[in-house]
N, C-alpha and C positions, 0 to 999 in steps of 0.2 A: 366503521365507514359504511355509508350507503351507496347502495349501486346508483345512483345518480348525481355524487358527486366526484367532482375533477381529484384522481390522487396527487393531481399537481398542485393544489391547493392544499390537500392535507398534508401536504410534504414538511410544511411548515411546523406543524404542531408536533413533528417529533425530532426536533433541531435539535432543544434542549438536552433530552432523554440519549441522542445519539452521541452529543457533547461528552455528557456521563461516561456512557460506554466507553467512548473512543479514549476518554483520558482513564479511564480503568485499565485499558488494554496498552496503553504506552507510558503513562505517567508521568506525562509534560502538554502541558497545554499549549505550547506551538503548535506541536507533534498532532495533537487530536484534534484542534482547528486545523490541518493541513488533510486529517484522515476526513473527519465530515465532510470537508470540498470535496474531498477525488470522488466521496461516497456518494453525494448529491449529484457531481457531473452524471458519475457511473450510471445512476438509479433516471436521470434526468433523460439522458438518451437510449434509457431502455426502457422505459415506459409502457413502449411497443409490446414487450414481454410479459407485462404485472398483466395477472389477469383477476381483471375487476370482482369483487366480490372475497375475496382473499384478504389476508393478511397484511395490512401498507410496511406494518412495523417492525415484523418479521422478516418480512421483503428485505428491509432496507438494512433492517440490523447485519441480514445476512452478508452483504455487499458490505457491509461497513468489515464486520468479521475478515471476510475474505480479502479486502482488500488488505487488511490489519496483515495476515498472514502470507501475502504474496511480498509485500515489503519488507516483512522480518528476513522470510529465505530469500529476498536478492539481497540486503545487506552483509548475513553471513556466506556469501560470495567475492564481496568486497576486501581489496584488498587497501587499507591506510597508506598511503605514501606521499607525505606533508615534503620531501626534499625531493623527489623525482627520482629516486632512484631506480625506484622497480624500473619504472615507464622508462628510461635511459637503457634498460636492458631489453624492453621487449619489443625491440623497433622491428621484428619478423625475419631477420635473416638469420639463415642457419637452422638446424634444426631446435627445437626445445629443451631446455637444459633438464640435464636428470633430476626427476623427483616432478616435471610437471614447471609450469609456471608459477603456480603455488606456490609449492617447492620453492621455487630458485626466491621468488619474491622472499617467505617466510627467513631462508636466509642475508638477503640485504638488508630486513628491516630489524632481525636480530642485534 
């Protein structure tokens, strides 16, 4: 990159390259068209931040990375519940059932 071009322009020419990545890191191509978006938003309103003369592609791999990784640990948080069961128990009254919500969930859905 040179210092007198727009990194919003060169944003483009590492679309491809971040495609790659992103479906290395999930291994469905939904999934890694959905990461490059959030990755471009990410990178798009913080622009403010890059600072010129640096790295565009490291930048952004980074933010790609890190977004990769903020979405794996909230998923393993997630709890599956396709008939409503959990959700029917955790309407807030009472105190918390033993073992955690977790807990109480992992045995409904047993």
């Amino acid at each position: 990159m040179t210092d007198t071009s727009d990194p919003r322009e060169e944003l483009i020419e590492h679309l491809p390259a971040m495609r790659a990545f992103a479906l290395s890191l999930s291994g469905n191509h939904a999934t890694a068209d959905d990461l490059v978006q959030d990755t471009v938003v990410k990178a798009w309103s913080n622009f403010d931040k890059f600072q010129p003369g640096t790295n565009l592609r490291a930048w952004l791999f980074t933010i790609l990375r890190n977004t990769f990784y903020s979405q794996f640990r909230r998923r393993q948080h997630e709890v599956e519940d396709p008939m409503g069961r959990v959700a029917g128990h955790l309407s807030g009254k009472g105190s918390a059932p033993p073992g955690g919500v977790r807990g109480r969930a992992r045995s409904l859905l047993a």
